[in-house]
C-alpha positions as CSV (number, residue, x, y, z in Angstrom):
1,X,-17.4,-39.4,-155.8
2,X,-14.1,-39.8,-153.8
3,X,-16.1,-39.1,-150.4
4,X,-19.1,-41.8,-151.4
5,X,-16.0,-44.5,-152.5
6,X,-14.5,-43.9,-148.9
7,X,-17.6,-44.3,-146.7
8,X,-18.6,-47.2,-148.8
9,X,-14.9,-48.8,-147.9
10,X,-15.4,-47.9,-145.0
11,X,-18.9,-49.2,-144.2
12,X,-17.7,-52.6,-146.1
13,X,-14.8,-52.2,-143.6
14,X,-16.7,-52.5,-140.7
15,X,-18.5,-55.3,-141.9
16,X,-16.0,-57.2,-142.4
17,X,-14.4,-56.8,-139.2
18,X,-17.6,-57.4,-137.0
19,X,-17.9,-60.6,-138.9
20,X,-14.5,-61.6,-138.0
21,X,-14.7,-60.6,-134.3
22,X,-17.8,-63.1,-134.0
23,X,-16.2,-65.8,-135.8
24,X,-12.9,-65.3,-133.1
25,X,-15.8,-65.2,-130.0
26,X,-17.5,-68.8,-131.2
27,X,-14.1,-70.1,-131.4
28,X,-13.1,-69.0,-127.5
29,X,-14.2,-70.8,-124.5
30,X,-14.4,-67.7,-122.5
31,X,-16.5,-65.8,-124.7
32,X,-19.0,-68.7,-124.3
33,X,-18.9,-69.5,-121.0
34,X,-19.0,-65.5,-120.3
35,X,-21.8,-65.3,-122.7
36,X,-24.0,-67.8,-121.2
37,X,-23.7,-66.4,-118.1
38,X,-24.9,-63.4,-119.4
39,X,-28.0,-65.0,-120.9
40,X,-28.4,-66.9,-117.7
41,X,-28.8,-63.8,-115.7
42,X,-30.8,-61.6,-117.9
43,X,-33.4,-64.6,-118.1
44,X,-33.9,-64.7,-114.5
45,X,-33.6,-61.0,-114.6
46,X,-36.2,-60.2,-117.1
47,X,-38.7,-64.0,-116.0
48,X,-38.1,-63.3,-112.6
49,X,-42.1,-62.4,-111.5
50,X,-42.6,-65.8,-113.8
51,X,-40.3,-68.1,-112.2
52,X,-41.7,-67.8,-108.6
53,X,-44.9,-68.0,-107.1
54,X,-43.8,-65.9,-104.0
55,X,-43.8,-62.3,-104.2
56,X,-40.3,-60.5,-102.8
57,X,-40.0,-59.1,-99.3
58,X,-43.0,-61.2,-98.3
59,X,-43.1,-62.4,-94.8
60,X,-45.8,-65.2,-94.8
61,X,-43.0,-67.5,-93.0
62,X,-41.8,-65.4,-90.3
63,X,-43.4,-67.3,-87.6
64,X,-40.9,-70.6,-88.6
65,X,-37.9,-68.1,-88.3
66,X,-36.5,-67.8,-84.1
67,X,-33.1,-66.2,-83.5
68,X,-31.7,-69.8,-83.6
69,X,-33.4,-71.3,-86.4
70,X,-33.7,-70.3,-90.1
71,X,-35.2,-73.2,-92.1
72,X,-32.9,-74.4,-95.1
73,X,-33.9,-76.1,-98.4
74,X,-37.7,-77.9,-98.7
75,X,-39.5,-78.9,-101.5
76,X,-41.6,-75.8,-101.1
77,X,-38.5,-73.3,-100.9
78,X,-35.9,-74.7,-102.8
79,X,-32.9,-72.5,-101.1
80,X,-35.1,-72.0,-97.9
81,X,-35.7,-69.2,-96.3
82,X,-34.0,-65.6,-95.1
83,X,-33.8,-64.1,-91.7
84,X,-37.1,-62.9,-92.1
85,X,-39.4,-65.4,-93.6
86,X,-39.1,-64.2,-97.2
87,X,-38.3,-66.7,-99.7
88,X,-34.6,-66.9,-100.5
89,X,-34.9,-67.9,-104.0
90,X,-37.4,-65.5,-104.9
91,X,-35.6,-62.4,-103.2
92,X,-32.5,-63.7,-105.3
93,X,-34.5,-63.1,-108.3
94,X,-35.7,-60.3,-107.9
95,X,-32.4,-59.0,-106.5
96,X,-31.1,-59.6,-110.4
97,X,-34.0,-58.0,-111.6
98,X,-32.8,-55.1,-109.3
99,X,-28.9,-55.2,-110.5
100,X,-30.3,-55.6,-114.2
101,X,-32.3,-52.5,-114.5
102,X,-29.9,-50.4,-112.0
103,X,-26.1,-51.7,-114.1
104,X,-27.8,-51.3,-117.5
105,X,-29.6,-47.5,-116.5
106,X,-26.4,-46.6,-115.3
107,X,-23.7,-48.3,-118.0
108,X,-26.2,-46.4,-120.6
109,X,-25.8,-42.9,-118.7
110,X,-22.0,-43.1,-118.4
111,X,-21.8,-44.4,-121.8
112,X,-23.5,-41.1,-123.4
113,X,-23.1,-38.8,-121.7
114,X,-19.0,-40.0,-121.6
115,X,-19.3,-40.6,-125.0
116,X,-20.5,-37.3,-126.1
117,X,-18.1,-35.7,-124.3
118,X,-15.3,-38.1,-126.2
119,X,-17.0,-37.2,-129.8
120,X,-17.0,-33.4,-129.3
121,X,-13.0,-33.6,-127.4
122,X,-11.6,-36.1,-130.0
123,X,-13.7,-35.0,-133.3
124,X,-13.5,-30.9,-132.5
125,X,-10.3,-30.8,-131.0
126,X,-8.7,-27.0,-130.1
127,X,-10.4,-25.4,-127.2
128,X,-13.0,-27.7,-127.0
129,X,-10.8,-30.8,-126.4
130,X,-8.6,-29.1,-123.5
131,X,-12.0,-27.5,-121.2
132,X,-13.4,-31.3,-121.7
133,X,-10.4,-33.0,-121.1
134,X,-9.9,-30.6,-117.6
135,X,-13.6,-31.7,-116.7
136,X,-12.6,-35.3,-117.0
137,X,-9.6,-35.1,-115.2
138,X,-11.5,-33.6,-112.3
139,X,-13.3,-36.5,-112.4
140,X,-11.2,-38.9,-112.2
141,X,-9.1,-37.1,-109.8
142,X,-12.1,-38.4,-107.7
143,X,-12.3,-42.6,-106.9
144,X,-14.9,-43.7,-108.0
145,X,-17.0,-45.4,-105.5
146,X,-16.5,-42.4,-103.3
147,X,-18.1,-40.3,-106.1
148,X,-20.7,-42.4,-106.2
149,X,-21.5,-42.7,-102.5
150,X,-21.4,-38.7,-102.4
151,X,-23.7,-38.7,-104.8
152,X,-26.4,-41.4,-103.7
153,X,-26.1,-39.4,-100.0
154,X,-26.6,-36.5,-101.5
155,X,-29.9,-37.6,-104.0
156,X,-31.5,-39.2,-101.1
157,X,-32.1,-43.8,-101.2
158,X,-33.5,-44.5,-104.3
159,X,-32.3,-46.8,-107.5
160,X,-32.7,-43.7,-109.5
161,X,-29.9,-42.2,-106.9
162,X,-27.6,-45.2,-107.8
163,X,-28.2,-45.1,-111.3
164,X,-27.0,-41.3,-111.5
165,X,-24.1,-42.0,-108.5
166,X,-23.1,-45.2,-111.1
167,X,-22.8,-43.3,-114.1
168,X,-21.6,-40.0,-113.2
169,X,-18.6,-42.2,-111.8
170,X,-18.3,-43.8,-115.1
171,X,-18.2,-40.8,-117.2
172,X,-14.3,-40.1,-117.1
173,X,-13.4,-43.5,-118.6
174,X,-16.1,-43.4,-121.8
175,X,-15.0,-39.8,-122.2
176,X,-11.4,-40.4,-122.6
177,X,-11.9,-43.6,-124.5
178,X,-14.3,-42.0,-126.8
179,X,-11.8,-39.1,-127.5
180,X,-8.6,-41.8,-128.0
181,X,-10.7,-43.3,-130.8
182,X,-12.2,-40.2,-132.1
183,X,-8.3,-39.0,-132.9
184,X,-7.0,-42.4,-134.2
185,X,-9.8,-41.5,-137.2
186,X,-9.3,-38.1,-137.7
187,X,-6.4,-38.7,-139.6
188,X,-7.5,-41.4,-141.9
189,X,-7.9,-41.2,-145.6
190,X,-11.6,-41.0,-145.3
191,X,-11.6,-38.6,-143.4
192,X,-9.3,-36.3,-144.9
193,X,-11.0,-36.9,-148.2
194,X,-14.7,-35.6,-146.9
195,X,-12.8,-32.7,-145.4
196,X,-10.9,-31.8,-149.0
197,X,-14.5,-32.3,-150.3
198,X,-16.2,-29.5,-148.2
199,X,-18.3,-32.1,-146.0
200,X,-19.6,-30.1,-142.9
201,X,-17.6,-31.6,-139.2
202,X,-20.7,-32.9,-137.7
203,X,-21.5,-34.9,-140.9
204,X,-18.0,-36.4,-141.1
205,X,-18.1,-36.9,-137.2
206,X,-21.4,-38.7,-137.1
207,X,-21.8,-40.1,-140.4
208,X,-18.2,-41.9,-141.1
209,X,-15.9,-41.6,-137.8
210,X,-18.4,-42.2,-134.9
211,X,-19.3,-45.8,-136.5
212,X,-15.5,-46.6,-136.8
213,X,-14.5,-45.8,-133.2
214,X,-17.5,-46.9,-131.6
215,X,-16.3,-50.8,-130.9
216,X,-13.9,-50.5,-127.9
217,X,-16.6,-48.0,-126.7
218,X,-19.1,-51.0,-126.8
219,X,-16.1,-53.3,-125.2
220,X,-15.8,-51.0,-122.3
221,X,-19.5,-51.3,-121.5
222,X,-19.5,-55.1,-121.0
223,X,-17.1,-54.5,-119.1
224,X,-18.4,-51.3,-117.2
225,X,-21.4,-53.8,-116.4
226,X,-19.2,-55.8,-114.0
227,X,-18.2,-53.1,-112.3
228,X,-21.7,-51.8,-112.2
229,X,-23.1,-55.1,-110.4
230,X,-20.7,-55.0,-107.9
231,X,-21.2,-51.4,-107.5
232,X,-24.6,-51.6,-107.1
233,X,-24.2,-54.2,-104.8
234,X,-22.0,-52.1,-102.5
235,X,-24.1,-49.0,-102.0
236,X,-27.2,-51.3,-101.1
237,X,-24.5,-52.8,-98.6
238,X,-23.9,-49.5,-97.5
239,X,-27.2,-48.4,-96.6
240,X,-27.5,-46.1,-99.9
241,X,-30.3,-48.7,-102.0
242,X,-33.4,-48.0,-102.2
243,X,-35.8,-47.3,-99.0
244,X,-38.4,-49.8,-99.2
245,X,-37.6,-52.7,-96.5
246,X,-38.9,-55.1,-98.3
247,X,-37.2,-54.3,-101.6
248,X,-34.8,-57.2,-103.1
249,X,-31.1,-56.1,-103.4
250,X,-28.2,-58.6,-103.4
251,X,-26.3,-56.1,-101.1
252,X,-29.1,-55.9,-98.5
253,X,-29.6,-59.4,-98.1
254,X,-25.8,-59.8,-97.5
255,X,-26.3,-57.2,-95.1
256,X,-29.4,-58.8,-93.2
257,X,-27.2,-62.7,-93.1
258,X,-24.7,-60.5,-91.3
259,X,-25.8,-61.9,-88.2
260,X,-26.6,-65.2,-89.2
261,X,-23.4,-66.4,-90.6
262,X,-22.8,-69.0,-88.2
263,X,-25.8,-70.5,-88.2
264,X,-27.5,-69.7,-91.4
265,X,-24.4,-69.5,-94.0
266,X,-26.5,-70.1,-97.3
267,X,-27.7,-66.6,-96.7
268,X,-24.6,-64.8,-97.2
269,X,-23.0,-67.6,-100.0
270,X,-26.6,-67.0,-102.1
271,X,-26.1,-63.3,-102.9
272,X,-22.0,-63.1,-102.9
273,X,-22.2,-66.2,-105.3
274,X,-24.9,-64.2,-107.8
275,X,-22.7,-60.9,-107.4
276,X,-19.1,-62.4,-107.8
277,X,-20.6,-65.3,-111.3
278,X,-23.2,-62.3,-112.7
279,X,-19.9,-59.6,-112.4
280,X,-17.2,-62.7,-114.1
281,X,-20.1,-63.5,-116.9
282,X,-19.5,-59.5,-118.1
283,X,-15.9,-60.1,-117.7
284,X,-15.3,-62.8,-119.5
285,X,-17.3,-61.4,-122.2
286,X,-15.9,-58.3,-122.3
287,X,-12.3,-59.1,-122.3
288,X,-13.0,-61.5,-125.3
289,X,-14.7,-59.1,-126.7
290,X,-11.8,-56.6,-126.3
291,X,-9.1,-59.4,-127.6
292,X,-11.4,-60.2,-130.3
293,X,-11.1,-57.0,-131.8
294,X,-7.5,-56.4,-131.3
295,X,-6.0,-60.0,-131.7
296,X,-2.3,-58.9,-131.8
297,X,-2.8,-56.4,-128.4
298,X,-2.5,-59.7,-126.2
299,X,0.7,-60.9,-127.8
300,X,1.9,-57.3,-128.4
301,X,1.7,-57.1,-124.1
């Protein structure tokens, strides 16, 4: 009975808190402004095929393209058109399209497979904890981006290559967040009340602690998003995206207005604007999210 009384507390706990971290995000500007963005781009992200009647990569306008000349805005091309006769607005639809399904693919790999690694460190502890925690730190003993370029050279150009390079990188941070949580609610009363009671680990873990030290897990991942676009971005900009010429990557295109910047700026701005607004949108969001659930960590710093 003691056991059922604390997860019920605890469930009505969470409740109660979720309702006050939304009532905190309606009431800041830069949760809304972060969350519109947001909306804004998965929109185009997920309507893109429906908001153009231009296919991506196409070349039907090469011939009004010379080394010179790239023709601008027109009614019939509303941003005009790229170095190679392809629509500019359609490839920077598409290009979100691109970021979407890579960032999310990715955020979600280094978000479970991190995270699993965080449950079984923080919720097992002993042995277990210390080999995970010396696979993490090797990690991270790693930057990042140069993790994931290793990795995207080594898999071959592909998005599924990015997606892996991504969340392998991403990994370390979930991990240790994850296990940071995981020990905060070890020693709570619930916990030690299912424990006095006989309740197996893996029921306590997954039943009653996982759900209370999942939210700066789910913070994290906004924010991981951010980092993902730009990410994403950058290995396309490196040659590492996926093979297909025509494909629509932000990065590639701001590789291909390389040589147009003097004469054809709009080229470069389009895709660097998209990258820099889409990666503040998961920002914004994220860190009001973050001070949302921790109101007195702002003022505490």
């Amino acid at each position: 009975m003691t056991s059922i009384a604390s997860s019920r507390t605890a469930a009505s706990r969470r409740q109660s808190t979720w309702r006050l971290v939304v009532g905190r995000l309606r009431r800041r500007p830069d949760a809304i402004v972060g969350a519109v963005i947001v909306a804004v781009f998965l929109a185009v992200a997920l309507l893109a095929p429906w908001l153009t009647p231009y296919s991506p990569g196409s070349a039907e306008w090469a011939a009004l393209v010379s080394p010179t000349v790239v023709p601008g805005p027109s009614a019939e091309h509303l941003l005009g058109l790229d170095s190679f006769g392809s629509d500019l607005a359609t490839q920077l639809l598409f290009g979100a399209r691109q970021s979407l399904i890579i960032g999310l693919s990715a955020t979600a790999i280094g978000v479970t497979l991190g995270s699993a690694l965080g449950i079984l460190a923080g919720g097992i502890g002993g042995p277990v904890d210390a080999i995970i925690m010396r696979f993490v730190d090797i990690l991270l003993s790693i930057p990042g981006l140069l993790l994931a370029v290793s990795i995207a050279a080594i898999m071959g150009k592909s998005p599924f290559a990015i997606m892996i390079a991504i969340g392998v990188s991403q990994i370390p941070i979930f991990a240790r967040l994850m296990r940071g949580s995981m020990l905060g609610e070890r020693g709570r009363e619930y916990v030690l009340a299912a424990r006095s009671l006989g309740f197996r680990t893996r029921s306590i873990i997954t039943t009653q602690m996982l759900p209370n030290a999942i939210g700066p897990v789910i913070v994290q991942a906004t924010l991981v998003l951010a980092t993902a676009t730009i990410e994403v971005a950058a290995l396309s900009y490196l040659g590492l995206g996926t093979a297909d010429p025509t494909a629509a990557e932000w990065g590639r295109m701001l590789v291909k207005a390389q040589s147009r910047l003097e004469t054809a700026p709009l080229l470069a701005f389009a895709p660097g604007i998209c990258i820099a607004v889409t990666a503040l949108g998961f920002t914004l969001l994220g860190e009001s999210l973050r001070e949302a659930l921790d109101p007195k960590g702002k003022a505490q710093r």
